[in-house]
C-alpha positions as CSV (number, residue, x, y, z in Angstrom):
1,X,30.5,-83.7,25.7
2,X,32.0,-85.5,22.4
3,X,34.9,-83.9,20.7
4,X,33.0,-82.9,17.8
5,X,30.0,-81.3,19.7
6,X,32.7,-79.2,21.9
7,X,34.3,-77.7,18.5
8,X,30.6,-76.8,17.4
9,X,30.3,-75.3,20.3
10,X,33.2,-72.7,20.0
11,X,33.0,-72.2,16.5
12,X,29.3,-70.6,16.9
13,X,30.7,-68.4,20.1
14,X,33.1,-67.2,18.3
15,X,30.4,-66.1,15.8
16,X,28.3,-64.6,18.1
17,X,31.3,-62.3,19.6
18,X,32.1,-60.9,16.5
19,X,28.6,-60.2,15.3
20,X,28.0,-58.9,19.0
21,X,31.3,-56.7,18.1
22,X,30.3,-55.5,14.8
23,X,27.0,-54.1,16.3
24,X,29.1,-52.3,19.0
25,X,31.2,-50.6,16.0
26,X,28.4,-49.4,13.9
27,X,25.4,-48.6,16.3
28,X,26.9,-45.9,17.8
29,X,27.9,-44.9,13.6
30,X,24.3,-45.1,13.2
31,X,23.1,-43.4,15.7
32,X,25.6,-40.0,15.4
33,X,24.6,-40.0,11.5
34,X,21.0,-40.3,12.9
35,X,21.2,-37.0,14.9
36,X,23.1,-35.0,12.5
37,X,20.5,-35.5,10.3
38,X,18.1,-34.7,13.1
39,X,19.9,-31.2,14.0
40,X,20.5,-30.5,10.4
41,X,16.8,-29.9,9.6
42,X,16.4,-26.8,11.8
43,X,18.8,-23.7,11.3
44,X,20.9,-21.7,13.8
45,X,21.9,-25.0,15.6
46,X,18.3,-24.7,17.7
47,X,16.1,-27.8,18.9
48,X,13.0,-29.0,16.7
49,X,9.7,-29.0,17.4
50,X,6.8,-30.3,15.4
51,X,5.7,-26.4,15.0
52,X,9.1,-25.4,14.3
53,X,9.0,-27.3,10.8
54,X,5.1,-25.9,9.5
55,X,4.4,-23.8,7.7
56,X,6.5,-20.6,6.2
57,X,3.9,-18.0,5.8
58,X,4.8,-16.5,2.2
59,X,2.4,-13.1,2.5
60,X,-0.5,-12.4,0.5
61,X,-1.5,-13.5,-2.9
62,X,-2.2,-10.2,-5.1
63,X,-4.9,-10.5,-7.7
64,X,-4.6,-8.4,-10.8
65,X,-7.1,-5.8,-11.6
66,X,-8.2,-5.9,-14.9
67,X,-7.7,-2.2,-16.2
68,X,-8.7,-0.1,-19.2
69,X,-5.9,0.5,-22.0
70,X,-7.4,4.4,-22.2
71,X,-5.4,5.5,-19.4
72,X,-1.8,5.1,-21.4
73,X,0.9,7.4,-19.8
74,X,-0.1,9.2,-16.8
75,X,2.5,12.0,-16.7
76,X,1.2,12.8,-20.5
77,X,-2.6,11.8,-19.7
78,X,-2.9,14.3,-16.7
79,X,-1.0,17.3,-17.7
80,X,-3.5,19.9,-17.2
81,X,-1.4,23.5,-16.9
82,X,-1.0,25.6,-13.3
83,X,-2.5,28.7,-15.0
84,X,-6.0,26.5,-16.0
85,X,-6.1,25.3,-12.7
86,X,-5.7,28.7,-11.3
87,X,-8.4,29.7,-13.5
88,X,-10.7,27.6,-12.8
89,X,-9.5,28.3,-8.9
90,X,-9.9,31.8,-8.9
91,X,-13.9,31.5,-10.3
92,X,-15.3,28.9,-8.1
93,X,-13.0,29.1,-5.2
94,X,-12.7,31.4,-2.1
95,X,-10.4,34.7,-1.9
96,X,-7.3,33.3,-0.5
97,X,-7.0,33.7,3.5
98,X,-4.0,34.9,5.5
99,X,-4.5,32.0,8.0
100,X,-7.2,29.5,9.5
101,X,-8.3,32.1,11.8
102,X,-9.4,34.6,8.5
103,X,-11.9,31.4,7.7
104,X,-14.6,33.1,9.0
105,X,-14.7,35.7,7.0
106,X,-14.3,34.1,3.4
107,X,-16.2,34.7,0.6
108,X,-18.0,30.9,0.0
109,X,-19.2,28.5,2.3
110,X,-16.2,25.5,3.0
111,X,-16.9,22.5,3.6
112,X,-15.1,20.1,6.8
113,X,-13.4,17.1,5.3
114,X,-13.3,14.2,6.9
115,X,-12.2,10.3,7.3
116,X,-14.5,7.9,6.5
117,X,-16.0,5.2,3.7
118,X,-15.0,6.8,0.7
119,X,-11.8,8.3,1.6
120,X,-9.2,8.9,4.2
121,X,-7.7,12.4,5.3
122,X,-3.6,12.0,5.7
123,X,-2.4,13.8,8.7
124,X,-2.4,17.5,7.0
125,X,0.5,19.7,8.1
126,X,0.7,22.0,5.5
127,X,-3.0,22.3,4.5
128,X,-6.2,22.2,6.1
129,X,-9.0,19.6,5.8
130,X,-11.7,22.5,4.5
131,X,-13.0,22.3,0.8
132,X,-15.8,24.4,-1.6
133,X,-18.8,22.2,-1.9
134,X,-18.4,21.6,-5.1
135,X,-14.6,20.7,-4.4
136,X,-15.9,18.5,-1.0
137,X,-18.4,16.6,-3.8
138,X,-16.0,16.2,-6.5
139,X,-13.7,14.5,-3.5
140,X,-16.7,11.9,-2.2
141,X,-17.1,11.0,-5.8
142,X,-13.8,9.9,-6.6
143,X,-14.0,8.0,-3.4
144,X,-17.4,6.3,-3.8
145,X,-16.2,5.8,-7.6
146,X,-12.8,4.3,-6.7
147,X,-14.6,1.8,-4.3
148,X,-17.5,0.4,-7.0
149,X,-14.9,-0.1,-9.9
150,X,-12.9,-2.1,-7.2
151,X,-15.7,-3.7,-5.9
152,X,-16.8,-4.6,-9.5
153,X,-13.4,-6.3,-10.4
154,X,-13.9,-8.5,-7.4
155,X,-13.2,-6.6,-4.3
156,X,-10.3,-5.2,-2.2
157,X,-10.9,-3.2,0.7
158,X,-8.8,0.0,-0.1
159,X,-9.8,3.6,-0.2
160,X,-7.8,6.6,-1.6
161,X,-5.5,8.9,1.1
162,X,-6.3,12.7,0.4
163,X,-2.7,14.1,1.5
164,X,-3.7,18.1,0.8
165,X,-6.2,20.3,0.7
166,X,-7.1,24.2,1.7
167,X,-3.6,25.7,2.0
168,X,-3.0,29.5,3.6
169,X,-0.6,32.0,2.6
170,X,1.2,31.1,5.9
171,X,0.9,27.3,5.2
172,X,2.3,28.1,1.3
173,X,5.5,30.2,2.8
174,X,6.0,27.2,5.0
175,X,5.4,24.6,2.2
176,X,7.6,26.6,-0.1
177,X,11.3,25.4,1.6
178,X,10.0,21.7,1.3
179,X,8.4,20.8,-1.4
180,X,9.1,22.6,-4.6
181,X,5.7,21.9,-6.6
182,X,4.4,24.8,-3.8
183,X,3.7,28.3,-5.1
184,X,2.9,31.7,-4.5
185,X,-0.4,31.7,-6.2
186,X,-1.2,27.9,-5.9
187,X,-4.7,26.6,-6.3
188,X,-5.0,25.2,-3.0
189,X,-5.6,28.9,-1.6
190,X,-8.9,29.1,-3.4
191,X,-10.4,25.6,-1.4
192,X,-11.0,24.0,-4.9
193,X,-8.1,21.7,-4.8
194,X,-7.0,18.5,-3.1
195,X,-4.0,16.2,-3.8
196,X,-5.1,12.5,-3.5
197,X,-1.9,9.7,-3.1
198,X,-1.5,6.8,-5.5
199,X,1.5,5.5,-3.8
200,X,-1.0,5.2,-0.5
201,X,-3.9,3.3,-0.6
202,X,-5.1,2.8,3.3
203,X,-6.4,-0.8,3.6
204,X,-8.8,-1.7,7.0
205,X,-8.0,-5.7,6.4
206,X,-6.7,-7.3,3.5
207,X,-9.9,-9.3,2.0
208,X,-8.8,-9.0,-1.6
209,X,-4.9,-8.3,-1.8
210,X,-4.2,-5.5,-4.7
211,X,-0.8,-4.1,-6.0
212,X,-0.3,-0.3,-5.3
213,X,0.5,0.0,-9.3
214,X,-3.2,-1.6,-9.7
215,X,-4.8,0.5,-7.5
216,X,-3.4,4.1,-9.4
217,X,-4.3,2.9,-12.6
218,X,-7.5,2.0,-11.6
219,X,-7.8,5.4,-9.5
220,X,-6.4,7.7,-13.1
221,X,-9.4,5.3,-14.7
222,X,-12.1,6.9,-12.7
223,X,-10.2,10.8,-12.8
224,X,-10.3,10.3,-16.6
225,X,-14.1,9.9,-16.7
226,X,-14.7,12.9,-14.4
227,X,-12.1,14.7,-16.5
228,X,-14.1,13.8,-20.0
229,X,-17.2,14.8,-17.9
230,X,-16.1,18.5,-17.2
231,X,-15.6,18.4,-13.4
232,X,-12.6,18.3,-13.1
233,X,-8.6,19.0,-14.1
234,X,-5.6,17.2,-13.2
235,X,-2.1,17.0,-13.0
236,X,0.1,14.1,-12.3
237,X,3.0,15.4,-9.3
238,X,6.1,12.8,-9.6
239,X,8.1,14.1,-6.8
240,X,5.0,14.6,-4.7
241,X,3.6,10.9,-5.7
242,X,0.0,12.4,-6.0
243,X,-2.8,13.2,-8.4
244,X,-3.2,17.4,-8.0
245,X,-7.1,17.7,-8.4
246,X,-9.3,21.3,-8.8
247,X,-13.0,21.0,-9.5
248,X,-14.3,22.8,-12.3
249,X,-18.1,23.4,-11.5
């Protein structure tokens, strides 16, 4: 090998070793910047999966209602007086009753309600599920009313939660140390009166998704129009988050 050929020779080895070196140095640079990227993408430090970077399931998508400006203020809307109620208690109802046992005795027919399509009865534990008829159709009506306006504003399968009805003087004493809307002579002795929730609004499966501040303006909507109609009188309960409801005839 000539002189000049052996030089050539060395010179591109020499080359070679330091690109060979420089690969050494930064693949392994590479290759840690590579994984922290890798381990960076999941939280808590744990190992990632194809699954593990889908989808983030961000609930349902509520649809407004759209709602009638008539029902304004609800505390000022339904502010029917105790001593109307009572009235109106006292001349269609039944003489109050001691306890459920004194039911067979009472003055008027009463009525069994009960869970189903246009309403559903909370578990009662200061009340009993037992209305007038005339109460029993006022209930079903709201219900069946409440479901047609919903279905009419495109859907949402939600009915109304009635949370009291017939009370006793044994249930009232009871009711008195808790809940301080109870009274002596309360409307719910005479079987005309239920209390309906519109901070509960029991939903089968979620077709349409509705807001609960939706759903009780929609319900005060439909107790308006059976207000203006003469069946009924209502009160708005704050503490008690419910609509207190006595039919009138």
């Amino acid at each position: 090998m000539r002189k000049c050929e052996v030089h050539e020779f060395f010179s591109n080895f020499a080359m070679d070793m330091r690109i060979s070196r420089n690969i050494l140095l930064y693949c392994p640079v590479s290759l840690v910047l590579a994984a922290s990227v890798s381990s960076c993408s999941c939280s808590g430090g744990s190992s990632c999966t194809d699954s593990d970077s889908a989808v983030v399931d961000a609930g349902p998508v509520y649809h407004k209602l759209k709602l009638s400006p008539k029902v304004g203020n609800l505390a000022r809307q339904f502010n029917d007086m105790q001593k109307d109620h009572l009235k109106y208690a006292e001349r269609l109802g039944i003489s109050p009753i001691e306890t459920l046992n004194d039911a067979w005795q009472v003055s008027r027919p009463l009525e069994k309600i009960e869970s189903g399509d246009d309403f559903e009865v909370d578990e009662l534990t200061h009340s009993h599920p037992y209305l007038v008829p005339e109460a029993a159709s006022l209930l079903h009506d709201v219900g069946r009313r409440f479901n047609d306006s919903l279905m009419a504003r495109g859907g949402g399968n939600y009915r109304i939660k009635v949370t009291s009805a017939l009370r006793t003087l044994e249930s009232v004493n009871r009711l008195k140390k808790c809940n301080i809307n109870s009274l002596n002579r309360s409307a719910h002795l005479f079987g005309t009166t239920f209390d309906v929730s519109y901070v509960k609004f029991p939903c089968d499966s979620i077709t349409v998704a509705r807001t609960d501040g939706d759903l009780k303006n929609l319900l005060a909507e439909i107790l308006l129009d059976l207000r203006s109609e003469g069946r009924c009188l209502v009160k708005y309960e704050r503490k008690q988050g419910c609509f207190h409801i006595t039919a009138t005839r």
